[in-house]
OpenMM code with the backbone's topology and positions (N, CA, C; nanometers):
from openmm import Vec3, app, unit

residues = "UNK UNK UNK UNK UNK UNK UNK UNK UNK UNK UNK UNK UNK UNK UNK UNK UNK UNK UNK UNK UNK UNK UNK UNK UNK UNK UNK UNK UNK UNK UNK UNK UNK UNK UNK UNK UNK UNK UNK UNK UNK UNK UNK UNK UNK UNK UNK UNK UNK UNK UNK UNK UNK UNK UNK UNK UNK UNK UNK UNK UNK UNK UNK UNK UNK UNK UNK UNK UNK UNK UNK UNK UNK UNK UNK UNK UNK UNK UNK UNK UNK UNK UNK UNK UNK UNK UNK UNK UNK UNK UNK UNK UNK UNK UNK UNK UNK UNK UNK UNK UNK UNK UNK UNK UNK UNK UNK UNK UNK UNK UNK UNK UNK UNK UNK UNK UNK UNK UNK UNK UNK UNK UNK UNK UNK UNK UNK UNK UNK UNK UNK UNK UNK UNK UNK UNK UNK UNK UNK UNK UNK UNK UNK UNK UNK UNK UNK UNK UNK UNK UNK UNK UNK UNK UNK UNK UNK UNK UNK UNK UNK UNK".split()
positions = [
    Vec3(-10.1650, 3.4479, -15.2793),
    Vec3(-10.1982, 3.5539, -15.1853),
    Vec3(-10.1142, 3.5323, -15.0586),
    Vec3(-10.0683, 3.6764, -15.0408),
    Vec3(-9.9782, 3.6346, -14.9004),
    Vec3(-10.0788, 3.6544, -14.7711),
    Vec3(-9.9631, 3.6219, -14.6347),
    Vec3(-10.0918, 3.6251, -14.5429),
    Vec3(-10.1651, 3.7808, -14.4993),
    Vec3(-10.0884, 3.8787, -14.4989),
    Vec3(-10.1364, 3.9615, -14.4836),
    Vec3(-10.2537, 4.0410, -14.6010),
    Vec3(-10.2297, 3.9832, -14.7500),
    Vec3(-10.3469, 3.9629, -14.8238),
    Vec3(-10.4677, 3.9098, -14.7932),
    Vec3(-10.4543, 3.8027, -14.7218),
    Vec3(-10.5554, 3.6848, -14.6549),
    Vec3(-10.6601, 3.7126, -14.5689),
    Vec3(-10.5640, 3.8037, -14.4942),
    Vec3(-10.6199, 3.8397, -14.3447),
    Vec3(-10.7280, 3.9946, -14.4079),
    Vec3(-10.6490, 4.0943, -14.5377),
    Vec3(-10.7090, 4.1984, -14.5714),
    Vec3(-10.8394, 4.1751, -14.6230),
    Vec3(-10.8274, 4.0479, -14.6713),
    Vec3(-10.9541, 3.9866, -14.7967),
    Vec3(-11.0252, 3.9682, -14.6883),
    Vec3(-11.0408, 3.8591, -14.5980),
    Vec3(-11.1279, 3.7852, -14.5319),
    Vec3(-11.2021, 3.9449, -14.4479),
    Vec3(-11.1032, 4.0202, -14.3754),
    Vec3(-11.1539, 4.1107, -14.3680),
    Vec3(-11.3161, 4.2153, -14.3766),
    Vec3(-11.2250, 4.2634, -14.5135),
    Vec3(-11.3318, 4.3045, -14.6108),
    Vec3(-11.4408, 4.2486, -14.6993),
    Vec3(-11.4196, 4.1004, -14.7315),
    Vec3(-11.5395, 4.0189, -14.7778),
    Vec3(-11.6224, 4.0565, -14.6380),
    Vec3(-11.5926, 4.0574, -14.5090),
    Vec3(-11.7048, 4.0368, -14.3476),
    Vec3(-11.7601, 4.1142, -14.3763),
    Vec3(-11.6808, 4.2345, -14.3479),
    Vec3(-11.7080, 4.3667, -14.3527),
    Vec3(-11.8597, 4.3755, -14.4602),
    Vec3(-11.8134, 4.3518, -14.5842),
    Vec3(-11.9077, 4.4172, -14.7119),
    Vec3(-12.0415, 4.2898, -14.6822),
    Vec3(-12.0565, 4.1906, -14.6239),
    Vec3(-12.1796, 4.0598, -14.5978),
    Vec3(-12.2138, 4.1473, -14.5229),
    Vec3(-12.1428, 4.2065, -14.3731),
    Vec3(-12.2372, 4.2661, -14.2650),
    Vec3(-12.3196, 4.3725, -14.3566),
    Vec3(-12.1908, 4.4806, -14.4494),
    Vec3(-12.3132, 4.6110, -14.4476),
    Vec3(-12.4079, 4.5872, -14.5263),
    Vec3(-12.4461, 4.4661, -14.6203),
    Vec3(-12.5116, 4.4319, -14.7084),
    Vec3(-12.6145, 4.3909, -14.6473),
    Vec3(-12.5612, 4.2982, -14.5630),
    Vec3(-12.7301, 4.2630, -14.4244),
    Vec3(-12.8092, 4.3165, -14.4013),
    Vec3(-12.7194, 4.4305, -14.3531),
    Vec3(-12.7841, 4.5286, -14.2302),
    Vec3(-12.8435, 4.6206, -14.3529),
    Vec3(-12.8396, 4.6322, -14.4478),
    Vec3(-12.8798, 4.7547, -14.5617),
    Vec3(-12.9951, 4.6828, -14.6138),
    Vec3(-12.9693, 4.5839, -14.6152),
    Vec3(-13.1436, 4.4901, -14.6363),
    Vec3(-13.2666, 4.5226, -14.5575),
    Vec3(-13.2088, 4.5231, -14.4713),
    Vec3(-13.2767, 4.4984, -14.3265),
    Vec3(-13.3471, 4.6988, -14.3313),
    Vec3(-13.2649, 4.7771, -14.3233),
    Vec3(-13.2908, 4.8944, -14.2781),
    Vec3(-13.3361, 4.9589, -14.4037),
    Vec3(-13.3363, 4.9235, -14.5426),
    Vec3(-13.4389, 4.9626, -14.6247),
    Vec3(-13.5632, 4.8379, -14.6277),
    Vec3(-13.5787, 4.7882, -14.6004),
    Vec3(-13.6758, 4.7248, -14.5914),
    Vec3(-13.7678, 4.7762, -14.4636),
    Vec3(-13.6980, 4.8072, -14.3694),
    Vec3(-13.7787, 4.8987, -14.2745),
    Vec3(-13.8057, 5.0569, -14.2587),
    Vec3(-13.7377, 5.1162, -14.3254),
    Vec3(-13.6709, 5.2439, -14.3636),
    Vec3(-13.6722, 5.3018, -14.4665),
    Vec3(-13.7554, 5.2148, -14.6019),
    Vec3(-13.7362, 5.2613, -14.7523),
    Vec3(-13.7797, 5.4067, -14.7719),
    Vec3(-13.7989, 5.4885, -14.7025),
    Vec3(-13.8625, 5.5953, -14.8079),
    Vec3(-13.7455, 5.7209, -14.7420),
    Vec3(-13.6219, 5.6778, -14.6739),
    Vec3(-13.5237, 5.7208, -14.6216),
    Vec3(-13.4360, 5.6973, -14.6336),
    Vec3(-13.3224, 5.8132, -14.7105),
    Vec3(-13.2082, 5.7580, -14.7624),
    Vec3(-13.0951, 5.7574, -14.6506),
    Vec3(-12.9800, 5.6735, -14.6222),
    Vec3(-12.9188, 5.6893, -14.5291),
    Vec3(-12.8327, 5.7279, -14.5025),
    Vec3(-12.8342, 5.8830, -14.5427),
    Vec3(-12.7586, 6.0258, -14.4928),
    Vec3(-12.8290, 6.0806, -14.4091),
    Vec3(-12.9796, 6.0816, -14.4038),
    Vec3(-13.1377, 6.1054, -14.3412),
    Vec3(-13.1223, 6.0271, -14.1958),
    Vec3(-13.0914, 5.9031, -14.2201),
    Vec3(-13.1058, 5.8088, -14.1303),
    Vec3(-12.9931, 5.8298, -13.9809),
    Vec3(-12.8899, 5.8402, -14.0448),
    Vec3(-12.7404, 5.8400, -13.9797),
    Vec3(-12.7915, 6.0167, -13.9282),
    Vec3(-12.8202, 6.1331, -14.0008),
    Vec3(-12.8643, 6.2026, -13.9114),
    Vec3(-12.9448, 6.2205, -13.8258),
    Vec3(-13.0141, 6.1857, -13.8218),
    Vec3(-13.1633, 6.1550, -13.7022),
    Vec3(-13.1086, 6.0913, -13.5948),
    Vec3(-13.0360, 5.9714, -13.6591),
    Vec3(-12.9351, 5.8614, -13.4969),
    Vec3(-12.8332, 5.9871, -13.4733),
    Vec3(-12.7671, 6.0372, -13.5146),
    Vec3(-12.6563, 6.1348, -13.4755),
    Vec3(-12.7609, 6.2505, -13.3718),
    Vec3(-12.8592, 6.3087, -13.4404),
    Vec3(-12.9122, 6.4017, -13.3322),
    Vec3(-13.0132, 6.3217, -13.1944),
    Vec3(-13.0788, 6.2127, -13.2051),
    Vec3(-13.1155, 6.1256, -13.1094),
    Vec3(-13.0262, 6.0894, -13.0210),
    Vec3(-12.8881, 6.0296, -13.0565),
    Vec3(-12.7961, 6.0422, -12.9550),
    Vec3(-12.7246, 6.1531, -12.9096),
    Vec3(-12.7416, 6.2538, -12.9476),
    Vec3(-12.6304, 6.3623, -12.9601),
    Vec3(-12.7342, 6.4900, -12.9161),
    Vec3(-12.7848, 6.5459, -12.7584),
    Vec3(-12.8824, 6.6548, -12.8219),
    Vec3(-12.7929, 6.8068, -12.8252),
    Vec3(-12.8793, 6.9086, -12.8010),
    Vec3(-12.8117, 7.0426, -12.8862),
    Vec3(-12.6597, 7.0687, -12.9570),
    Vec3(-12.7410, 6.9331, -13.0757),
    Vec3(-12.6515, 6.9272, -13.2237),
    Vec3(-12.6944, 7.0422, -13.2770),
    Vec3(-12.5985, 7.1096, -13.3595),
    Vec3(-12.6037, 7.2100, -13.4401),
    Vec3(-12.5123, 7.1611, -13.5542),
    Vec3(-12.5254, 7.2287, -13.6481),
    Vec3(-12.5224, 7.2575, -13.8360),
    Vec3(-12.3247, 7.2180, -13.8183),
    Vec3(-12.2396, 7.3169, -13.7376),
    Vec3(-12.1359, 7.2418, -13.6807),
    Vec3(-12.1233, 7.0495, -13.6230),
    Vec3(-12.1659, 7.1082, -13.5461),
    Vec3(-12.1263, 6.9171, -13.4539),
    Vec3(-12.1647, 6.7865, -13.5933),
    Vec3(-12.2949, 6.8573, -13.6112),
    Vec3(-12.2893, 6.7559, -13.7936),
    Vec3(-12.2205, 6.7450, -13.8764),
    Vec3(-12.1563, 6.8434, -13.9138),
    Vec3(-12.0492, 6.8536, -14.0228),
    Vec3(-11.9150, 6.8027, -13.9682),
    Vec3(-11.8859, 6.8132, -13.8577),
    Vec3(-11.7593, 6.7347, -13.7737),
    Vec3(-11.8194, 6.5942, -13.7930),
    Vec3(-11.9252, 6.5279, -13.7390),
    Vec3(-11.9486, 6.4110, -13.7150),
    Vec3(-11.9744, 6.3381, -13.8224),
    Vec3(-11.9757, 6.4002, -13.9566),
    Vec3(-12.0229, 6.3796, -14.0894),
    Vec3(-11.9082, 6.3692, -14.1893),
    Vec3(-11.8130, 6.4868, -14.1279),
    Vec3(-11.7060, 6.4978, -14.2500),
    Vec3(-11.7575, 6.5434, -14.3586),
    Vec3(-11.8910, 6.6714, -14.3450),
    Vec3(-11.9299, 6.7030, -14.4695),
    Vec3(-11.8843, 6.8580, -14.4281),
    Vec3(-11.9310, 6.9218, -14.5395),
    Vec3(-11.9550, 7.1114, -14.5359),
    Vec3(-12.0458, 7.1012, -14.4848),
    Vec3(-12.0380, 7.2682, -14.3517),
    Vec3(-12.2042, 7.3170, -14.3032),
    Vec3(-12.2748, 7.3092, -14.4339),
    Vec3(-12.1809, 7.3584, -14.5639),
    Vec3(-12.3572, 7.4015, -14.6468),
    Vec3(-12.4256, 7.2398, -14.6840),
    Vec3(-12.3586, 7.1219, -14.6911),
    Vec3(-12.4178, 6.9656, -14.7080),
    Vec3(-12.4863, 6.9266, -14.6006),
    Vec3(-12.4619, 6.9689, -14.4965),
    Vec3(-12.5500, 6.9510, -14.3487),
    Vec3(-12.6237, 7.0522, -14.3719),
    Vec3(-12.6371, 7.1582, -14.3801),
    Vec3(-12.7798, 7.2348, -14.3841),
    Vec3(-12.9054, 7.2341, -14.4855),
    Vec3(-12.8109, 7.1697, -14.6144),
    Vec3(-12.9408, 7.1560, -14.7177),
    Vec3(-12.9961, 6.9785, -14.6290),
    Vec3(-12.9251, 6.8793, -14.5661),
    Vec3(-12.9920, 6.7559, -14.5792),
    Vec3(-13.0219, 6.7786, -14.4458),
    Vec3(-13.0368, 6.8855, -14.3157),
    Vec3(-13.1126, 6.9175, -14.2207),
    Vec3(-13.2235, 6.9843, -14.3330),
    Vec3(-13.2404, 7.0944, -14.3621),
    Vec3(-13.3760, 7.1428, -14.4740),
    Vec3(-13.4971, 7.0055, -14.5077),
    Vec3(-13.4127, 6.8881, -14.5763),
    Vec3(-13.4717, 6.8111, -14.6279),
    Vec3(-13.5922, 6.7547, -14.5655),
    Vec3(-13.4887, 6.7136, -14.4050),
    Vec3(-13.5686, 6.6343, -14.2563),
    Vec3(-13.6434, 6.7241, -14.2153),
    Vec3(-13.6148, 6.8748, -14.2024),
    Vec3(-13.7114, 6.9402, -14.1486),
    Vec3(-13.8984, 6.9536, -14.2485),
    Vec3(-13.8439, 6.9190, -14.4116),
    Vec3(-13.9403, 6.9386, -14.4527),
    Vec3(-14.0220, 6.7955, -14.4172),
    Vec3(-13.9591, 6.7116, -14.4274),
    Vec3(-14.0312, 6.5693, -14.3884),
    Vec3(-14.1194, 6.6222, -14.2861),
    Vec3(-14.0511, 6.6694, -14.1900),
    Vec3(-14.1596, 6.6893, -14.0286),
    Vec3(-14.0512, 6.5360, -13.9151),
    Vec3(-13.9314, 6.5415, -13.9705),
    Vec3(-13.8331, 6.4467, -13.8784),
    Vec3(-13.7257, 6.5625, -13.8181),
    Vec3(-13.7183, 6.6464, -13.8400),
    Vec3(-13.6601, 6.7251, -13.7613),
    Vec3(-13.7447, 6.9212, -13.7025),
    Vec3(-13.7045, 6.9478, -13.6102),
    Vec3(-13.7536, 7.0752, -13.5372),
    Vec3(-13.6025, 7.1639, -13.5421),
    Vec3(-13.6553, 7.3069, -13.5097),
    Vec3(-13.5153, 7.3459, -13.4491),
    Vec3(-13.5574, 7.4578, -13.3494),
    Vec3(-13.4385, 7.4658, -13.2806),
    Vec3(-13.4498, 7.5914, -13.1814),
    Vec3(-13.3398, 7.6482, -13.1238),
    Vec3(-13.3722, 7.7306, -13.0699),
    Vec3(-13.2374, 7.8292, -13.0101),
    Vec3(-13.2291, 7.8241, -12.8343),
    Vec3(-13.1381, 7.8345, -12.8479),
    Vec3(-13.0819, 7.8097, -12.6915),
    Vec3(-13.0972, 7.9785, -12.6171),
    Vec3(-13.1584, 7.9729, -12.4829),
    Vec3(-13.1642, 8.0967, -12.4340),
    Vec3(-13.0326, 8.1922, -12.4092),
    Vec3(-12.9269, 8.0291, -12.4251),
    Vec3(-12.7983, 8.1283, -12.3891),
    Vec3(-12.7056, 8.1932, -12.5138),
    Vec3(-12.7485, 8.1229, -12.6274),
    Vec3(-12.7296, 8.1578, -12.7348),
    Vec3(-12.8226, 8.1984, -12.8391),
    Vec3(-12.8578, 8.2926, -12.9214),
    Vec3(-12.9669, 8.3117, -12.9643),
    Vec3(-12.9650, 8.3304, -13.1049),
    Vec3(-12.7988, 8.3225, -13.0938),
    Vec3(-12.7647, 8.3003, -13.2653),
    Vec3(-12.7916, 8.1589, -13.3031),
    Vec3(-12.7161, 8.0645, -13.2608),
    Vec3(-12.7165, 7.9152, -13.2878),
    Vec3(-12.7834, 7.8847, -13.2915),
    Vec3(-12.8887, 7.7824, -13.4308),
    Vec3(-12.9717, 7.6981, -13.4520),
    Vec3(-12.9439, 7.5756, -13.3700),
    Vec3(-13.0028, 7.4931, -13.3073),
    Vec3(-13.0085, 7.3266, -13.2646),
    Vec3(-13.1167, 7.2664, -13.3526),
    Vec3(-13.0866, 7.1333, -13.3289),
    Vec3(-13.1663, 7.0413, -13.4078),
    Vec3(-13.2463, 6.9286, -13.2850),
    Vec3(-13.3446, 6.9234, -13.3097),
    Vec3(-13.4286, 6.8060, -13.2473),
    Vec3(-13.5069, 6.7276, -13.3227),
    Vec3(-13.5724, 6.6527, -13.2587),
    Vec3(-13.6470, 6.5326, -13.3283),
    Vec3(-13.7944, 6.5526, -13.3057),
    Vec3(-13.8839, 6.5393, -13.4037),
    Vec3(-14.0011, 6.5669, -13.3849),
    Vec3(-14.0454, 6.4170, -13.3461),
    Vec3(-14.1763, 6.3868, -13.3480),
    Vec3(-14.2345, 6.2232, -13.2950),
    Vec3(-14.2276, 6.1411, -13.4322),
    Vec3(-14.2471, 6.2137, -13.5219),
    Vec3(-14.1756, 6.1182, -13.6952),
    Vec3(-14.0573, 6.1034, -13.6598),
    Vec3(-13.9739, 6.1862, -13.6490),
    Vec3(-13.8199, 6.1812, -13.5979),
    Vec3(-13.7864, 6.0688, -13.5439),
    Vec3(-13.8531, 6.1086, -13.3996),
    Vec3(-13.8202, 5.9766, -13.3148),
    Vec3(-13.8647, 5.8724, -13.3002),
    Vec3(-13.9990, 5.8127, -13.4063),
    Vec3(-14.0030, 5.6697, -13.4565),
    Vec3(-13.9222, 5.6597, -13.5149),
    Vec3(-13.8204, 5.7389, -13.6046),
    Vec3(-13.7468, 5.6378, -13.7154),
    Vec3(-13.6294, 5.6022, -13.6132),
    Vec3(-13.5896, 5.6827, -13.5247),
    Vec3(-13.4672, 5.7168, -13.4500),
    Vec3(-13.4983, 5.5890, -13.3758),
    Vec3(-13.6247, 5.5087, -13.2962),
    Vec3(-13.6643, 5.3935, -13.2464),
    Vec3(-13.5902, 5.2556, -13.3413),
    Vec3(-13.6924, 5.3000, -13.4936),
    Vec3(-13.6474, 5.1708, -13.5692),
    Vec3(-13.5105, 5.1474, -13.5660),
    Vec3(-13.4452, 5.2611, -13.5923),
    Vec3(-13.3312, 5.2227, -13.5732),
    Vec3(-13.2271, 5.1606, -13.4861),
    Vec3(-13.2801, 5.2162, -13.3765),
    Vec3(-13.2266, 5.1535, -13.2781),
    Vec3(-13.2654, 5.0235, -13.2419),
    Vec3(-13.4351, 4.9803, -13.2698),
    Vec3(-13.4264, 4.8563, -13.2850),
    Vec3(-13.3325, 4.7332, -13.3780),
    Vec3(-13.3133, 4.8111, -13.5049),
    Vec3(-13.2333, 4.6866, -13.5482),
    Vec3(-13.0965, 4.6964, -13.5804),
    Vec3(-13.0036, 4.8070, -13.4401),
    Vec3(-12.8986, 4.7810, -13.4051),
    Vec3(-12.8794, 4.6976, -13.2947),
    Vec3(-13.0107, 4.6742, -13.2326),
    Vec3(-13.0369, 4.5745, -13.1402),
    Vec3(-13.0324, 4.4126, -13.1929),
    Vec3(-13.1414, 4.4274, -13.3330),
    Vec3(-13.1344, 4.3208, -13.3820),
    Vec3(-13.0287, 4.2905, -13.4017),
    Vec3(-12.9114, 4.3512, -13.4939),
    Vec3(-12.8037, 4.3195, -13.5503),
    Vec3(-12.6764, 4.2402, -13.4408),
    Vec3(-12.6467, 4.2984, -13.3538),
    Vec3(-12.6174, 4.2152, -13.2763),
    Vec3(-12.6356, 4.1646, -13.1525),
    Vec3(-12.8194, 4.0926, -13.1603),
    Vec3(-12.8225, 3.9933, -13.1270),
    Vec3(-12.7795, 3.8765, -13.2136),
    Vec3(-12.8178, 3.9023, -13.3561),
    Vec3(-12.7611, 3.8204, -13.4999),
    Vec3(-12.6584, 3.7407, -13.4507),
    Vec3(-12.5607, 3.8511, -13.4330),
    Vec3(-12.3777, 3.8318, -13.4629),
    Vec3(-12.3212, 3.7710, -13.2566),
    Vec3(-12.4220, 3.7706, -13.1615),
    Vec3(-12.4013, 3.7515, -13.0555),
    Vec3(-12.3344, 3.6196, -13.0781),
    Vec3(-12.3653, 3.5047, -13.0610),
    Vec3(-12.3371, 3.3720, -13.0386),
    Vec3(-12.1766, 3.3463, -13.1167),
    Vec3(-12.2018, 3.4117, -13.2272),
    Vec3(-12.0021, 3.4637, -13.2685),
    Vec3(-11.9177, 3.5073, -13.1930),
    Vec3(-11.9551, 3.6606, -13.1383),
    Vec3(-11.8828, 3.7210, -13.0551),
    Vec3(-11.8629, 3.6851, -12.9080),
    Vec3(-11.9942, 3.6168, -12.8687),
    Vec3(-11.9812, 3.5576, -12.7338),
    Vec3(-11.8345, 3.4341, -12.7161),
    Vec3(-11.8201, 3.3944, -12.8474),
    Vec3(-11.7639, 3.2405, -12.8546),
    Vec3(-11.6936, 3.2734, -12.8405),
    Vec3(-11.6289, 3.3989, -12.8341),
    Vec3(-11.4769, 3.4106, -12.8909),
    Vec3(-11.3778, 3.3929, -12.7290),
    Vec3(-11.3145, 3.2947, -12.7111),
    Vec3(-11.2043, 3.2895, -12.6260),
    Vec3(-11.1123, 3.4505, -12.5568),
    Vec3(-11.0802, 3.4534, -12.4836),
    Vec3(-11.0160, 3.5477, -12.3949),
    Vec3(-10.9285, 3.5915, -12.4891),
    Vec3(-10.8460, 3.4781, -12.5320),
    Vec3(-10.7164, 3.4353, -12.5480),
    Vec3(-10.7309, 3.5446, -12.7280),
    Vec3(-10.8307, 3.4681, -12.8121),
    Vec3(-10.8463, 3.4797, -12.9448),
    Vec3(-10.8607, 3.6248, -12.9195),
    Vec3(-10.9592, 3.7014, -12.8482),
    Vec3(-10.9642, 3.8375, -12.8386),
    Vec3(-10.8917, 3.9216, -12.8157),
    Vec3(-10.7650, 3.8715, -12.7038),
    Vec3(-10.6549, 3.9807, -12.7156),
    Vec3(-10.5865, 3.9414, -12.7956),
    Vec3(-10.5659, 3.8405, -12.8831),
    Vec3(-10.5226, 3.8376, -12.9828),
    Vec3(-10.5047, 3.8966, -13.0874),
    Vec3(-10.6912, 3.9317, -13.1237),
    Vec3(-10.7367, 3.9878, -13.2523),
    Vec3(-10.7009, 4.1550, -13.1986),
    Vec3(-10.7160, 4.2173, -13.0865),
    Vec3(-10.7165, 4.3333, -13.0446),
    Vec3(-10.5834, 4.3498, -13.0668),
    Vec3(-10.4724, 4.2536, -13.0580),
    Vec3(-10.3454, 4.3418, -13.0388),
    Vec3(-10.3073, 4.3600, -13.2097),
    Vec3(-10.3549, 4.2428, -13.2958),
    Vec3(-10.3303, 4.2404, -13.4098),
    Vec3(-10.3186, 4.3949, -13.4831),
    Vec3(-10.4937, 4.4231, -13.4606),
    Vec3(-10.5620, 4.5427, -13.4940),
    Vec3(-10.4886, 4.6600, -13.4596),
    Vec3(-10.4914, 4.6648, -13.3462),
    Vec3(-10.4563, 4.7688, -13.2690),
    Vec3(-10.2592, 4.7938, -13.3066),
    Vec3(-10.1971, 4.7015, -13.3959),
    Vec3(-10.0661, 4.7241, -13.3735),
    Vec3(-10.1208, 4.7787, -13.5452),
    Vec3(-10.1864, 4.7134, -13.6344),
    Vec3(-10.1887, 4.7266, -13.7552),
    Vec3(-10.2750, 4.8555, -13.7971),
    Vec3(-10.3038, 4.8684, -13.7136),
    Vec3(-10.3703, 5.0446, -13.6953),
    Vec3(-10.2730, 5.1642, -13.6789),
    Vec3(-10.1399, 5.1116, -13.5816),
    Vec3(-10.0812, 5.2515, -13.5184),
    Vec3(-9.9718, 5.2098, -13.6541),
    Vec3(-9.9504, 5.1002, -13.7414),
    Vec3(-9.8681, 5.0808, -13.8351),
    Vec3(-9.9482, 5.2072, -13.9482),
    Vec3(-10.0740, 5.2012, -13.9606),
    Vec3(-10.1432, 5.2665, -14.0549),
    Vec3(-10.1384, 5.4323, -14.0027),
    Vec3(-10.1448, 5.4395, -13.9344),
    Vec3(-10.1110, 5.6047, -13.8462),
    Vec3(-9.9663, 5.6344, -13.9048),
    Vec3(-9.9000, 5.5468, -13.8668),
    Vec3(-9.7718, 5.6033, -13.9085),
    Vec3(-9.7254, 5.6417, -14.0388),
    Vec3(-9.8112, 5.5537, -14.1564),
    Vec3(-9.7505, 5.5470, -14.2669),
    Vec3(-9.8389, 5.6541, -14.2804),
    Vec3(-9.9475, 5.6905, -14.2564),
    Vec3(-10.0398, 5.7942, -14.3089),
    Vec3(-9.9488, 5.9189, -14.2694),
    Vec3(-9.8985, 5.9314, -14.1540),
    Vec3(-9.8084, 6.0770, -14.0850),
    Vec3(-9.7487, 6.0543, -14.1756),
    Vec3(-9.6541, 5.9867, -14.2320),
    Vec3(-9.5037, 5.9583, -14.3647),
    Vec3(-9.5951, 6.0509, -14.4754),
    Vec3(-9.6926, 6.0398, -14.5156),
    Vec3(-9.7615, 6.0804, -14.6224),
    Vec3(-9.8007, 6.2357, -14.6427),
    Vec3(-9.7665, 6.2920, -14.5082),
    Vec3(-9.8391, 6.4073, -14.4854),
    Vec3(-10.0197, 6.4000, -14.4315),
    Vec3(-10.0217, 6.3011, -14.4060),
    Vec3(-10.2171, 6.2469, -14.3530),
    Vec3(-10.2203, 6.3038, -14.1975),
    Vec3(-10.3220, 6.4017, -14.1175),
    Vec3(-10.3685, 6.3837, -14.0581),
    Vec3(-10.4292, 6.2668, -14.0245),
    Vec3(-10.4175, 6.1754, -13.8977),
    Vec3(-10.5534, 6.0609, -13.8938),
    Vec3(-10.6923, 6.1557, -13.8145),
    Vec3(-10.6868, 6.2748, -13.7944),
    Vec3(-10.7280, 6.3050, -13.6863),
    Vec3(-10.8314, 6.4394, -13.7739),
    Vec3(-10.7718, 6.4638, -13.8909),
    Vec3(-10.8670, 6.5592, -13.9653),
    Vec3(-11.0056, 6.4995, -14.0342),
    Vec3(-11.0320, 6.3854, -14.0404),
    Vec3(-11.1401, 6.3241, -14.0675),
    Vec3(-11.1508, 6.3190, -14.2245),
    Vec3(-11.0454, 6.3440, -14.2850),
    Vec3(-11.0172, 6.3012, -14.4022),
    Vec3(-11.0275, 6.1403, -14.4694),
    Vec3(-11.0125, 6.0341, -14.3637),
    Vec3(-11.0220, 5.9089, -14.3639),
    Vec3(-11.1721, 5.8565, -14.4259),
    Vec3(-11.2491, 5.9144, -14.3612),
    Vec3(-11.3596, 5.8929, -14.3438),
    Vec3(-11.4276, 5.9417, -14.4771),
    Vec3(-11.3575, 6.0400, -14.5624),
    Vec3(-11.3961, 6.0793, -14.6818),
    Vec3(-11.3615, 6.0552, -14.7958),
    Vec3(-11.2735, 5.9135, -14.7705),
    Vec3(-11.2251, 5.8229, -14.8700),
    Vec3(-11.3291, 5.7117, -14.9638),
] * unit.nanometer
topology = app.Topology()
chain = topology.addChain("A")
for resn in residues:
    res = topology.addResidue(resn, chain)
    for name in ("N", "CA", "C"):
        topology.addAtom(name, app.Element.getBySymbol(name[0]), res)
């Protein structure tokens, strides 16, 4: 394995331990919620007069995949909707008090999560950090570029639907 193999592996082995953690963790607190459900509720908790649009941008799905899995939450009783006085076409989305306990849990154990990973990230030297940042950050605009060579938007959210 060469080094830039090395560096891809070690990588992605982190990567796939963290989301495996954290997926323990948030169905074990979260089981009766799948996490397309979940990620929308945090998207409209942080995000307010979200509409059927701003989801589907922030999702990288079709309005019609955001409106059947808004349907879903609304039947739960985790989501509300309403119309804006200044607009009276546009649906918004809010959080009912089911809503916003789960929208809590969640946020609790992004809290948990890194407090977890704190004593790692705290350790890390000045030095090691702009290190790792310039690494990234050069091996990123390398990946931009080859993606433009390809005909790739990075910017159409196509990435994200890989």
């Amino acid at each position: 394995m060469n080094r830039g193999e090395e560096i891809l592996h070690i990588c992605w082995d982190t990567l796939q331990k963290k989301m495996c953690l954290e997926s323990i963790h948030i169905k074990r607190r979260l089981k009766e919620y799948k996490p397309s459900e979940i990620h929308c509720i945090q998207y409209i908790g942080d995000n307010p007069n979200s509409n059927v649009t701003k989801l589907a941008d922030a999702f990288n799905m079709t309005t019609g995949g955001v409106t059947k899995l808004t349907k879903k939450l609304i039947e739960k009783n985790l989501l509300d909707t309403y119309k804006s006085p200044n607009n009276k076409k546009e649906i918004y989305f809010t959080l009912t008090d089911k809503g916003r306990k789960i929208y809590s849990i969640h946020q609790a154990l992004d809290i948990e999560f890194q407090q977890r990973d704190r004593e790692i990230f705290d350790g890390i030297t000045e030095d090691t950090y702009a290190s790792m940042m310039n690494f990234f950050k050069q091996y990123s605009e390398h990946l931009d570029s080859e993606l433009e060579k390809a005909g790739i938007d990075t910017h159409s959210g196509i990435i994200n639907r890989l």
